[in-house]
N, C-alpha and C positions, 0 to 999 in steps of 0.2 A: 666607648668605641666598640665594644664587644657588641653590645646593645644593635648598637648600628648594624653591622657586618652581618652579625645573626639576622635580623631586622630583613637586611636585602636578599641573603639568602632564601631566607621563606617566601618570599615576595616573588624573586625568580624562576622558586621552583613551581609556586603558586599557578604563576603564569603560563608555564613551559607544559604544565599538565594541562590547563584549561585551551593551549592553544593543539593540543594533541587528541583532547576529548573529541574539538568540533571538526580536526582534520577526520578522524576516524567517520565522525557523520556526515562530512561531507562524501566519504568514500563509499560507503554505502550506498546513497541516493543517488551516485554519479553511477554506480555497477548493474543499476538497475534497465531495463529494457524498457523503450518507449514505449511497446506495451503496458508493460510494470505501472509505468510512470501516469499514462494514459486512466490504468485502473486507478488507482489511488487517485487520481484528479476526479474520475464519475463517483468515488465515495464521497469524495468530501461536500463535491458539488450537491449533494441530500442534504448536509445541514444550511443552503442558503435558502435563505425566507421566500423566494419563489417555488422551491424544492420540496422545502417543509409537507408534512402531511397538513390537509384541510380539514375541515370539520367533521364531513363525510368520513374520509378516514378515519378519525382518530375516533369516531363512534362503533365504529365496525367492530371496534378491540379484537382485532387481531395479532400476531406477530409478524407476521409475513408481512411485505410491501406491496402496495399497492402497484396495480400495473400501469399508472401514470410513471411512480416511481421507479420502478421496474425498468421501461421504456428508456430512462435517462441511463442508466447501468450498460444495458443491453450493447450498446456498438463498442464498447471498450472492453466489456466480459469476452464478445464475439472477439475479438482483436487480441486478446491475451489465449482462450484457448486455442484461434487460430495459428500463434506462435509458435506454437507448443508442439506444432509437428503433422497436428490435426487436419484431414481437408473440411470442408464445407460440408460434402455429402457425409461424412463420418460421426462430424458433429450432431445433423440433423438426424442420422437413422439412432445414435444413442442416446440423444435427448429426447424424441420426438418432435422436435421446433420448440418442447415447453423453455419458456424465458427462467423462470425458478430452476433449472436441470442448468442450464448453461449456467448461468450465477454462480452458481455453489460447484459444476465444474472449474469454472474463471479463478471463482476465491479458494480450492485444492490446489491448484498450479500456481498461482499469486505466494499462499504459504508454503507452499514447495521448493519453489525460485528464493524466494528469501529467507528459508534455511539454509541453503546454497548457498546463498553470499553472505551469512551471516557465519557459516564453515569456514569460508574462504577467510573473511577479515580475521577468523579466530586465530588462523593458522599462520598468519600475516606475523600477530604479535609475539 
């Protein structure tokens, strides 16, 4: 009987953690801004097989992205540093227009915003 009781105990507690780990992650991805959200959709959208580098590409051996792929990043990078408090004309005079400057501005404020909320949930628990 011991067996048992112990048995459902672990099982319980088992449960009660796994059902608090995926609340936790759902709270995250819910705290995010549809900017935020926007971004991480034009990264992932790079590993779909129309996205992929081509052959061209992947000859060039570079590290940087090409500017087909670039292109794809671009209106969601624009959209996230636009969030951010930045106007249009701001944007353009410290980047120059270049598409690589916005990116790596877009993905500063991206990890910026989600130590933010990665703060936030800490302070939660």
């Amino acid at each position: 009987m011991k067996k048992h009781l112990l048995l459902s105990a672990f099982l319980i507690l088992g449960l009660t953690s796994c059902t608090n780990e995926s609340t936790l992650a759902n709270t995250a991805e819910s705290m995010k801004t549809p900017a935020m959200q926007a971004y991480d959709k034009a990264f992932r959208s790079l590993g779909d097989p129309q996205n992929r580098p081509n052959e061209e590409e992947r000859k060039s051996n570079t590290t940087e992205l090409s500017d087909r792929r670039k292109a794809l990043l671009l209106p969601a990078c624009r959209d996230l540093v636009l969030s951010s408090g930045v106007s249009e004309s701001q944007m353009m005079r410290e980047t120059n227009g270049d598409t690589s400057a916005i990116i790596i501005w877009a993905t500063k404020i991206y990890q910026q915003k989600n130590s933010e909320i990665a703060g936030k949930l800490k302070s939660q628990n």
